[in-house]
C-alpha positions in Angstrom: 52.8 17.7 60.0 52.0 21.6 60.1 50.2 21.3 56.9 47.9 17.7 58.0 44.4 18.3 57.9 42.4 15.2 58.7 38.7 14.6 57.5 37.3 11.9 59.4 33.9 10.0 58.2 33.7 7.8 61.2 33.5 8.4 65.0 36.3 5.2 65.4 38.9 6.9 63.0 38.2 10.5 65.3 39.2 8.4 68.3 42.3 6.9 66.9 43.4 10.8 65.4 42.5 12.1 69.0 44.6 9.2 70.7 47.7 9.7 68.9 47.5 13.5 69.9 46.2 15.1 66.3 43.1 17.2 67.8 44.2 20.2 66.3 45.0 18.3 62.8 41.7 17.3 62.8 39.3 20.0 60.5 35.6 17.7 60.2 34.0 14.9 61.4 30.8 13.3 61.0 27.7 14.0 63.0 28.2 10.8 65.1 31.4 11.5 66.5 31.1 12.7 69.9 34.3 11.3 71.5 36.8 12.5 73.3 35.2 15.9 74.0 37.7 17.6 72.0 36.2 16.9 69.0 32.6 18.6 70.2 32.7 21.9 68.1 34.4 20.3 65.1 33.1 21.1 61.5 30.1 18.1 61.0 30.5 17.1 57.4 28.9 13.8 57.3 25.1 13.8 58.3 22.7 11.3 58.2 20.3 11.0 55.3 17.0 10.4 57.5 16.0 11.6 61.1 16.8 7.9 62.6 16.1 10.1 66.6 12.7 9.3 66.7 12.1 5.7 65.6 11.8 2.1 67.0 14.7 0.5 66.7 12.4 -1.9 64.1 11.6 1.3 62.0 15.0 2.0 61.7 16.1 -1.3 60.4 13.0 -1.2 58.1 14.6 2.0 56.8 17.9 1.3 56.6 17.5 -2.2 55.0 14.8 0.0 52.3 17.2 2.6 51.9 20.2 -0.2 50.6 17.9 -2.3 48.6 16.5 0.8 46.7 20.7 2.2 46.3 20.3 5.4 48.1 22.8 7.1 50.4 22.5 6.6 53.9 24.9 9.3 55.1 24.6 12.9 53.0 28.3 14.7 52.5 28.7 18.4 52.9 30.9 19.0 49.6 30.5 22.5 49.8 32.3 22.8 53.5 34.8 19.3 52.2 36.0 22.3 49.7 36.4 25.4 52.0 37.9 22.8 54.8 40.7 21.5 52.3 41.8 18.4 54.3 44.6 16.5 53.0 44.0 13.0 54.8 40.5 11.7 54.7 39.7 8.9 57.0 36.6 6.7 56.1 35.6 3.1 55.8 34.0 0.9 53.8 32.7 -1.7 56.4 29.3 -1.1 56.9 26.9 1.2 55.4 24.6 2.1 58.6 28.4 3.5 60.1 30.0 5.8 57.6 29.2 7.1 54.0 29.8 4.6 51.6 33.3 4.1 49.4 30.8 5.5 46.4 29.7 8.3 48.0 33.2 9.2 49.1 34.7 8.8 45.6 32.3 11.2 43.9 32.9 13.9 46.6 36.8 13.3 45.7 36.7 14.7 42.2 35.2 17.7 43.1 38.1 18.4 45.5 41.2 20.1 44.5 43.8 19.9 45.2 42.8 16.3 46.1 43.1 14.9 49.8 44.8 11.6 50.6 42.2 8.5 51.7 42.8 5.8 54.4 40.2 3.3 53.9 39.2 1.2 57.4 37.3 -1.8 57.2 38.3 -4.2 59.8 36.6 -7.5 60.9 39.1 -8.4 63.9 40.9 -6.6 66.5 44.0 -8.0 64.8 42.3 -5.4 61.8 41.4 -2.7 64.0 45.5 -2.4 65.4 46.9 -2.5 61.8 44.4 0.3 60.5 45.9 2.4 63.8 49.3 1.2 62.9 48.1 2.7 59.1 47.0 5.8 60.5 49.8 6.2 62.9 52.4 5.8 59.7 50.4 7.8 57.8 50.4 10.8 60.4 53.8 10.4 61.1 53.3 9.2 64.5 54.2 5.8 64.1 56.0 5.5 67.9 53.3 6.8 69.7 50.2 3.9 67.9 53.1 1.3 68.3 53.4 2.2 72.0 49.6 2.2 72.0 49.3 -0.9 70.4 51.7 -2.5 72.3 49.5 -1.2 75.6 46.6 -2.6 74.2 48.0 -6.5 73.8 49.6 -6.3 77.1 45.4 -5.8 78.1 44.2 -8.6 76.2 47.2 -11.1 77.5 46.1 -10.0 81.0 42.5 -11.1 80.5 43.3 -13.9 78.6 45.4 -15.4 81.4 42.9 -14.2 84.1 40.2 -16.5 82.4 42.2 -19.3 81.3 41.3 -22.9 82.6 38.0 -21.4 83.7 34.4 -22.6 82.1 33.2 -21.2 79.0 30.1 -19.3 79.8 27.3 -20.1 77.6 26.1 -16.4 75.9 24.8 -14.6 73.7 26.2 -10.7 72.3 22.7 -9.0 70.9 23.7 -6.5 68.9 20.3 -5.4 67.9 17.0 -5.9 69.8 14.2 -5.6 67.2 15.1 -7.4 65.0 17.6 -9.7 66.7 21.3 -9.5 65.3 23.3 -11.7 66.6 27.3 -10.6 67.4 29.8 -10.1 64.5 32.9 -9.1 63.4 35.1 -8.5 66.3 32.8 -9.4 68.9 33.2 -13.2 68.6 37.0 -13.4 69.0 36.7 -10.8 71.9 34.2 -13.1 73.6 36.5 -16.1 73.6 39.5 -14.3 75.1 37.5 -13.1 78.0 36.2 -16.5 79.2 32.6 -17.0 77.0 31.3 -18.9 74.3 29.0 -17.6 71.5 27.7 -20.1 69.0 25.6 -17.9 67.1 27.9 -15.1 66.9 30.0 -14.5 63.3 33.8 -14.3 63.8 35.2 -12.0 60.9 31.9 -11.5 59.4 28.5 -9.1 59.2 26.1 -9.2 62.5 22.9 -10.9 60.9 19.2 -11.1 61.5 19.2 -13.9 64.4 15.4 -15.4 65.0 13.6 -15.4 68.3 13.6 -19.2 68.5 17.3 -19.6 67.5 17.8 -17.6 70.4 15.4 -19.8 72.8 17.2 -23.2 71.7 20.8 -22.1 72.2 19.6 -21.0 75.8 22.6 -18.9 76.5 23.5 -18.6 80.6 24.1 -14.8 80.0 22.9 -12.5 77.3 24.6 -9.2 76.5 22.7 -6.3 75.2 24.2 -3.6 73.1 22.8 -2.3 70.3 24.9 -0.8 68.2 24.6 3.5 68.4 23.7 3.6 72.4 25.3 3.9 75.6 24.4 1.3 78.5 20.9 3.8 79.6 19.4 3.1 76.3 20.6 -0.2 75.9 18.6 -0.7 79.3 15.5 0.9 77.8 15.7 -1.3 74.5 16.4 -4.4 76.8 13.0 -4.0 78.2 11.2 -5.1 74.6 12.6 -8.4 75.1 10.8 -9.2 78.1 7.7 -9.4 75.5 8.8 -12.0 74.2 7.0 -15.4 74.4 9.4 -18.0 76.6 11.6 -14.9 77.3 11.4 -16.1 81.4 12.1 -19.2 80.3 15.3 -18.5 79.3 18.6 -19.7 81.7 20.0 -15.8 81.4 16.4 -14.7 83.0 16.4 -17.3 85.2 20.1 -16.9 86.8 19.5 -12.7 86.4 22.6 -13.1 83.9 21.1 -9.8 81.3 23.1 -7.1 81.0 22.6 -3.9 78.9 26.4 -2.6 78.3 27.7 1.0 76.4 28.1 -0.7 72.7 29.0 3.1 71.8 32.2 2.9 73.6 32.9 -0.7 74.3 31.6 -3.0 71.4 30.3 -1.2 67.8 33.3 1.0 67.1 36.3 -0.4 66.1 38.7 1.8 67.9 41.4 0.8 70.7 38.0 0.7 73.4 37.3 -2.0 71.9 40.0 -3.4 74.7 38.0 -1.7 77.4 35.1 -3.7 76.3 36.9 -6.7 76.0 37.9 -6.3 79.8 33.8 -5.7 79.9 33.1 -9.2 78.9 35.6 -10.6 81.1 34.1 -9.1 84.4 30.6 -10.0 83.2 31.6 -13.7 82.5 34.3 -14.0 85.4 33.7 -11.5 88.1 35.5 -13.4 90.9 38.3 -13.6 88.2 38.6 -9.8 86.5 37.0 -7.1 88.4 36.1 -4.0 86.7 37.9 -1.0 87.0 36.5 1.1 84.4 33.6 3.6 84.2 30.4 2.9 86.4 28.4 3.3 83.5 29.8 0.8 81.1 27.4 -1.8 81.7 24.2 -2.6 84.1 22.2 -5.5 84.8 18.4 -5.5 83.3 16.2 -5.7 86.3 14.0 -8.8 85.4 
């Protein structure tokens, strides 16, 4: 492996390079990854295509859903530094376009590349997804024991929760993944709700987080909302919380009423599908079954929105 040089395009491939111990394989990254701290420093060849810093979390889908419909790039790629970096792995997915460059964009950079790199595409809809594209990466980087060990770890988690919520109610919630406009939970989030003891019925197992209306919301009635917006940790998860207390029949609401809203770190626990995902997993267990799971993790994963 003296001669790996990894490229990765997404912040969840940087944490699976870093967890199987190839930090120093690893040449550039993309602007988002900030996770583990080794990788602060590391050549930034992915960068966003607009300055999304200073807008409303409305402007921002009103840009990115503009920016889709008219076919331009969300994510700009350094080719110049992809060329004097010469990696010979490329990690990137193909899952979503507001997360990575898109399969296009990363197939036109290829040709000008020579000699030309390896790529591991990632696009996972389940946990079950997110463990084989490690197991992938792990055989790819010749450290196959140490993402099977890993793996292994992680199930052992999730068979722990799983029997710490069994035979208990379903709690009633609702995974926001975005606050203005609502999207409801998808993908992973779904499954990993079920294991720990809730019950989503807007969420989409397997499938894209969608635009999920006010009122929808208001006639499911969930007992406990979660809100993590995908791109922030738990304080601005708190601040983006507070725009739903604008809402008409918002105190209404049997979340608001039992004091059941929680802002959580969808950064580390819930929009990256990496091996936290387990961390946030054990999250959602805690905030459905406290008596049941306590937490044991970082202070800051999660906080209640003062209401």
């Amino acid at each position: 492996m003296n001669n790996l040089r990894i490229a990765s395009f997404i912040p969840s491939a940087t944490e699976m390079i870093c967890a199987l111990g190839l930090q120093d394989n690893l040449v550039a990254v993309s602007h988002e990854c900030n996770y583990p701290a080794e990788v602060k420093g590391k050549p930034v060849v992915v960068r966003s295509a607009a300055n999304y810093s200073a807008m409303t979390l409305e402007e921002i889908d009103k840009t990115v859903s503009e920016r889709a419909s008219q076919g331009k790039s969300l994510y700009v790629l350094d080719e110049e530094a992809l060329k004097a970096l010469a990696p010979t792995l490329i990690v990137s997915q193909d899952l979503c376009k507001l997360c990575a460059a898109s399969g296009n964009e990363v197939t036109q950079v290829l040709k000008s590349l020579s000699p030309k790199p390896e790529i591991l595409w990632q696009t996972p809809h389940s946990l079950e997804d997110v463990f084989n594209d490690f197991l992938a990466l792990g055989e790819k980087t010749g450290t196959q024991a140490k993402a099977q060990q890993l793996v292994k770890d992680a199930r052992r988690r999730i068979e722990k929760v799983k029997a710490a919520t069994a035979g208990r109610p379903k709690v009633r919630s609702f995974f926001m993944e975005w606050v203005d406009p609502i999207y409801c939970g998808g993908h992973w989030i779904p499954e990993m709700t079920e294991w720990a003891g809730g019950k989503d019925s807007i969420a989409r197992p397997g499938e894209d987080s969608v635009r999920t209306s006010w009122e929808d919301v208001l006639t499911y009635n969930p007992d406990l909302i979660v809100v993590a917006p995908c791109g922030y940790d738990t304080k601005e998860s708190l601040k983006q919380a507070e725009f739903l207390k604008t809402r008409p029949g918002w105190k209404d609401l049997a979340a608001v009423r039992n004091n059941q809203v929680w802002a959580a770190a969808a950064n580390s626990y819930f929009a990256r599908p990496g091996m936290r995902l387990v961390g946030g997993l054990e999250v959602l267990a805690h905030l459905f079954h406290p008596e049941a799971f306590p937490w044991k993790g970082p202070a800051d994963a999660f906080a209640k929105v003062q209401l």
